[in-house]
Steps between C-alpha positions, in 0.01 A plus 500: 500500500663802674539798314865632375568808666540785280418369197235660287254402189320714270177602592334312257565143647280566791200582241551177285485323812131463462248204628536350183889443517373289807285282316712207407604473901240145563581386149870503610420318819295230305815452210684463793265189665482388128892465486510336828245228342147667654168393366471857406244625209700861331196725390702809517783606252269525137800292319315275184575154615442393127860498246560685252401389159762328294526706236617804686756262698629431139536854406699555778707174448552644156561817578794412762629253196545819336686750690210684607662558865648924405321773543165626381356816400416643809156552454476188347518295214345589166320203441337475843389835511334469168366177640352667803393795303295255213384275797356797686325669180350163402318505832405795511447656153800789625750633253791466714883539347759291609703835592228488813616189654771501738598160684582395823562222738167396583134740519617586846792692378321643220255648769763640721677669219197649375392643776862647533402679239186629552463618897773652743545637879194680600321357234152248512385164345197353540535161586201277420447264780525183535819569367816229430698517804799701362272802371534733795914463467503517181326856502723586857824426314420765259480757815142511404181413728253239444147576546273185534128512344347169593306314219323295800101591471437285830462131354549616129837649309442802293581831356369806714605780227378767743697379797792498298461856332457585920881374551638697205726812613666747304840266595326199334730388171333132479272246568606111541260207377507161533263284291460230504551572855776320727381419796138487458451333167242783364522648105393802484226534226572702193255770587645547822849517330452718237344760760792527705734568201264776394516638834867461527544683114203772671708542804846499290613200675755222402309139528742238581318131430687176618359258205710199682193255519370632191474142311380350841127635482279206522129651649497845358733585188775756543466874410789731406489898569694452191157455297401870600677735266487821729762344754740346245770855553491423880461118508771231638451143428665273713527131423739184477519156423572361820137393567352466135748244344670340850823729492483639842872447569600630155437852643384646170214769469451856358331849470316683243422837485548839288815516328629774726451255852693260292798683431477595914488123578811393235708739710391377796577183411819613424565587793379220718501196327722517144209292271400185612686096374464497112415120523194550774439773279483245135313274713254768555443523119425146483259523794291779333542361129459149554254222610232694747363197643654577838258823582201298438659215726568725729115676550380173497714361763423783705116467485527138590732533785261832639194248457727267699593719766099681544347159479738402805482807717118470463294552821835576690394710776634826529593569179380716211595400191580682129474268165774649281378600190906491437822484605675234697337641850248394712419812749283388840421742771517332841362754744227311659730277616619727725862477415705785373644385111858451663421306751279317287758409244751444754263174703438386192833444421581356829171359559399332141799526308375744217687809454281816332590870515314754753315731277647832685763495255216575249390798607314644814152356321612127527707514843222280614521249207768193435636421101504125384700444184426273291849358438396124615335199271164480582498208723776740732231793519199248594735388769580824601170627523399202680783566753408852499127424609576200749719782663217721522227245629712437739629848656 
């Protein structure tokens, strides 16, 4: 494309442009072989191939039957922020008011607003890393800089308090977690979390958590900096229902935190998005009130289809592999096979037909890894990892 002459952006579009906002570029070449009638396997995009439950489709059904199509409070319904609020303190044994929920269009939103709030030009956050791919924007489109700490012990994923509390600068305002972890699979253990949100409440530090694959902890259970007491004034829970209950296309999600962050995100939310559909919003209620049988579908699913996928790729040469302990992720580093991850990723494609994502766009730790979703029936991922080690046998 040739450039327009004259014409000028902000400054901040060439720091969002990160290698993460590359990510997606083999899964769009393998939707696009799909389309054209490919034998392509999709392992890429983490989209829950599963419906939604019926009785959230009815809530919405009902709630369009009634009108519910005007505007709502902007920082969200009553009833759904109580929901979230009662949902969260059940789980964790928190106190949280209803006054500290604020919704949004999806967890990803509800991260980018929050850290809005909380960090600004010239400013730090530490980025725990892996990382989701949009982390390092999300942080640059706040004019703030992203500081990776790698969680990667050689083979092993864990917390290295010490080379964290190295990375922390008198322009450090947060630290971003993601457990359990997307794209490696790991949960971090509840000793290991409530040490880092003592050090962050030590250090005076906001801890932002991304809680997204919270229900889909199948190894090792979940644990919430929101069980350690010292951190609740600086905390920031992130967390939706797009992968819990099957809504990924309702965009619907949230933060919590002190009431003060709260009122910062309702008039940010003002002034970017105007409250989110009242009906998604109903149909939310009847996600977190109703029927729960879809999480526990869900981490089962998962664990079958990772035992699929491991049992396939076993004895593939080359490859290193990480069982998820949760998540929808399947993490493999593929540096003794002598290929860098994009080049990897892009053979396979062309090669095998099976599409994953190079792991640069997880952070510097993982540029030499590749991410398999787990978004296929099990029978898809056996043939996938099949394909993917009849490739390599025969490089």
């Amino acid at each position: 494309m040739t450039a327009r002459t004259g014409v000028r952006f902000g400054a901040r579009t060439a720091a969002i442009a990160t290698p993460g906002s590359r990510a997606w570029q083999v899964s769009d070449r393998a939707e696009a072989r799909l389309a054209a009638g490919d034998d392509v396997i999709v392992l890429t995009v983490g989209d829950v191939d599963v419906p939604t439950p019926a009785h959230i489709l009815a809530a919405v059904q009902r709630s369009l039957a009634a009108g519910r199509t005007h505007y709502a409070p902007i920082v969200g319904e009553p009833a759904l922020r109580e929901a979230v609020a009662a949902r969260t303190n059940h789980r964790y044994g928190t106190r949280y008011g209803s006054e500290q929920v604020v919704i949004f269009p999806g967890a990803q939103s509800a991260l980018f607003s929050s850290i809005q709030c909380l960090a600004g030009p010239g400013e730090e956050v530490v980025v725990l890393e892996p990382f989701y791919a949009t982390y390092e924007a999300v942080v640059a489109a706040a004019g703030a800089v992203p500081v990776a700490v790698s969680l990667r012990q050689g083979q092993a994923f864990g917390l290295d308090l010490a080379a964290l509390e190295r990375a922390v600068t008198p322009a450090t305002r947060a630290v971003l977690l993601n457990t359990p972890n997307n794209p490696a699979g790991f949960v971090l253990g509840a000793d290991e979390v409530g040490a880092l949100a003592r050090l962050c409440a030590r250090l005076g530090l906001w801890l932002v958590c991304d809680e997204v694959y919270a229900e889909i902890a199948y190894a090792r259970a979940h644990a919430s900096p929101a069980c350690e007491p010292a951190i609740l004034d600086r905390l920031v829970l992130v967390d939706s229902l797009s992968k819990s209950h099957a809504m990924t296309g309702w965009r619907i999600g949230w933060a919590i935190g002190p009431p003060d962050l709260a009122a910062h995100l309702g008039r940010l939310a003002m002034a970017s998005l105007f409250g989110s559909p009242t009906f998604i919003q109903d149909a939310a209620v009847a996600a977190l009130t109703g029927p729960q049988d879809i999480c526990a579908e869900l981490r089962q699913l998962y664990r079958e289809r990772s035992d699929a996928l491991l049992h396939s790729l076993a004895g593939a040469p080359g490859l290193h592999i990480w069982a998820p302990q949760g998540g929808m992720f399947v993490l493999a580093e593929i540096s003794a096979t002598g290929l860098a991850a994009d080049a990897f990723a892009t053979r396979l494609l062309e090669e095998a037909g099976v599409a994953v994502v190079p792991g640069l766009a997880f952070g510097q730790s993982v540029a030499d890894c590749i991410r398999l979703g787990l978004t296929q029936p099990a029978e898809r991922l056996a043939e996938a990892g099949a394909r993917i080690r009849r490739w390599l046998a025969a490089r």
